[in-house]
C-alpha positions as CSV (number, residue, x, y, z in Angstrom):
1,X,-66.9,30.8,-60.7
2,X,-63.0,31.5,-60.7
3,X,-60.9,29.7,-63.6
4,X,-57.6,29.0,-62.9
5,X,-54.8,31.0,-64.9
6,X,-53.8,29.9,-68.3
7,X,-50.2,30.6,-67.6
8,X,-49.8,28.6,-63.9
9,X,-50.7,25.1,-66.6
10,X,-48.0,25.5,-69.2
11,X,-44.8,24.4,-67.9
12,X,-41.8,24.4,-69.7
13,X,-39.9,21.5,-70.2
14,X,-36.2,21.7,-70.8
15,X,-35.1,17.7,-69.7
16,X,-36.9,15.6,-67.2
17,X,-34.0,14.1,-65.2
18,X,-35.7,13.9,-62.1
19,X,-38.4,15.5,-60.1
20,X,-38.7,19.5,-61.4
21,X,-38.2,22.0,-58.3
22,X,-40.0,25.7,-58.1
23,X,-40.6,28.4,-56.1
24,X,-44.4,29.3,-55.6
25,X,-45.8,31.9,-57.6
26,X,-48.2,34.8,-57.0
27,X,-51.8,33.5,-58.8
28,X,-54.5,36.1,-60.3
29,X,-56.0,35.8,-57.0
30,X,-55.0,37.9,-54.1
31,X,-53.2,35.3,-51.7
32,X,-53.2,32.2,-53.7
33,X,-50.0,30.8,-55.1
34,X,-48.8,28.1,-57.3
35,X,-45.6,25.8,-57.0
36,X,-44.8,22.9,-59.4
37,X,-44.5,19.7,-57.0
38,X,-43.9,16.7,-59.4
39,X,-43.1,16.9,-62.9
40,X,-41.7,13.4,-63.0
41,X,-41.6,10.7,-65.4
42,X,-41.7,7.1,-64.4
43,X,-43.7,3.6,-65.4
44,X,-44.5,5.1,-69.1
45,X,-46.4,8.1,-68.2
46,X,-45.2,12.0,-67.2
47,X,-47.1,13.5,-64.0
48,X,-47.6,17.1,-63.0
49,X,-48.7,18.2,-60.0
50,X,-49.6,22.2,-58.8
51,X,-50.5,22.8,-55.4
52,X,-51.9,26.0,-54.8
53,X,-52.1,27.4,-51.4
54,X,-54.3,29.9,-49.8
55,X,-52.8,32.9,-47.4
56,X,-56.1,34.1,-47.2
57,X,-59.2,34.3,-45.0
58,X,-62.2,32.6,-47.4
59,X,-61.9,29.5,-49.3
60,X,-61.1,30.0,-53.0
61,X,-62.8,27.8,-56.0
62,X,-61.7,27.3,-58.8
63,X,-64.0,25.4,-61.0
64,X,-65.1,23.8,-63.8
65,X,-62.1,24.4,-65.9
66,X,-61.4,22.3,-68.3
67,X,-58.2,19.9,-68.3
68,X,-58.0,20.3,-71.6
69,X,-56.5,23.7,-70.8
70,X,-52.8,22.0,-69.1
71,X,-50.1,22.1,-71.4
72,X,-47.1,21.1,-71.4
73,X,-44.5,23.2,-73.6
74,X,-41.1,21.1,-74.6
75,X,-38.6,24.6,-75.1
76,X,-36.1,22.8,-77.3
77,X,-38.6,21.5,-79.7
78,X,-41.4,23.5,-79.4
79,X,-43.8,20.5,-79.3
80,X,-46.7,20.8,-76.9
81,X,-47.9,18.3,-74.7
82,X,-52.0,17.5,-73.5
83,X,-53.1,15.4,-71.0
84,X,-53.9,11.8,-71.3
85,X,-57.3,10.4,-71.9
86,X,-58.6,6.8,-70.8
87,X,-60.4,4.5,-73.1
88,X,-63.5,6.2,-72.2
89,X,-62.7,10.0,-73.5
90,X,-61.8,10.7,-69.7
91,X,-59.2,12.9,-69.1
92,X,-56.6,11.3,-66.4
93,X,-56.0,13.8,-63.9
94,X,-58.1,15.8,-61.0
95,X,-59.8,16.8,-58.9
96,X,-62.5,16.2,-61.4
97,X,-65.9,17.7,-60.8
98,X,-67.8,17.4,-63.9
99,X,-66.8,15.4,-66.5
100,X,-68.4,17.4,-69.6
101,X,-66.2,17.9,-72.1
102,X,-63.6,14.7,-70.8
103,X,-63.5,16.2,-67.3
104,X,-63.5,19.6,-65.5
105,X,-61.4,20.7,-62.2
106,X,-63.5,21.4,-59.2
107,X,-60.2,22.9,-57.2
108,X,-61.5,24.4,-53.8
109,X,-58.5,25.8,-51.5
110,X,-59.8,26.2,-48.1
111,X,-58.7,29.9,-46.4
112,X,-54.9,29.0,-44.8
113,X,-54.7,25.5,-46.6
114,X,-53.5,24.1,-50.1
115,X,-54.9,21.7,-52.6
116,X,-52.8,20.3,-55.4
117,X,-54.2,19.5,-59.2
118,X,-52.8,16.6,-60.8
119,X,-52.3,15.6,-64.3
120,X,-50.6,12.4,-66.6
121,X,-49.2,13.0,-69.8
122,X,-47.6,10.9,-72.5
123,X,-43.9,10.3,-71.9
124,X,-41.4,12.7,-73.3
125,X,-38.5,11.0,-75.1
126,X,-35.1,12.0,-73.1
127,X,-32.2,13.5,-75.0
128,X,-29.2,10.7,-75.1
């Protein structure tokens, strides 16, 4: 069992004008990166999504990690930001494979492919 890196699920949030553009970065695991492709707010709830790809020959898993573990860091006030739960305790975000604990990632990224994990969050207020 793999678990994905702490640091790859905090992002930093400075203001959310728009979509949030990053290069991918190198992962604890040899030829796996990660790239921010949505950090966008819209219809009352803030979304991330991560895809990780995989350069290399096997398929990498990453599982049972807990969503608990995203957060979302706001630099100018220093508040930090979970993901959202449904009315059942149900974390709202994937791919989920177990749901102990509110729901934990089963990520598999087949060898020369990419996968993206998803999360919702509760809105951050915009500067005026």
């Amino acid at each position: 069992m793999r678990t994905l890196p702490a640091l790859l699920f905090t992002a930093f949030l400075l203001l959310l004008p728009g979509a949030v553009q990053a290069q991918p970065v190198e992962t604890e695991i040899a030829g796996v990166t990660a790239e921010v492709v949505a950090l966008r707010q819209t219809g009352g709830v803030l979304r991330l999504a991560v895809r990780f790809a995989n350069s290399g020959d096997k398929t990498e898993d990453f599982d049972h990690y807990g969503l608990d573990r995203i957060v979302l860091v706001d630099v100018k006030s220093k508040k930090k930001h979970f993901p959202l739960k449904d009315a059942n305790g149900q974390y709202i975000g994937g791919p989920i494979g177990v749901w102990i604990g509110g729901g934990r990632i089963t990520l598999k990224v087949p060898k020369k492919q990419a996968a993206v994990l998803w999360a919702y969050f509760e809105p951050v207020a915009r500067e005026p």
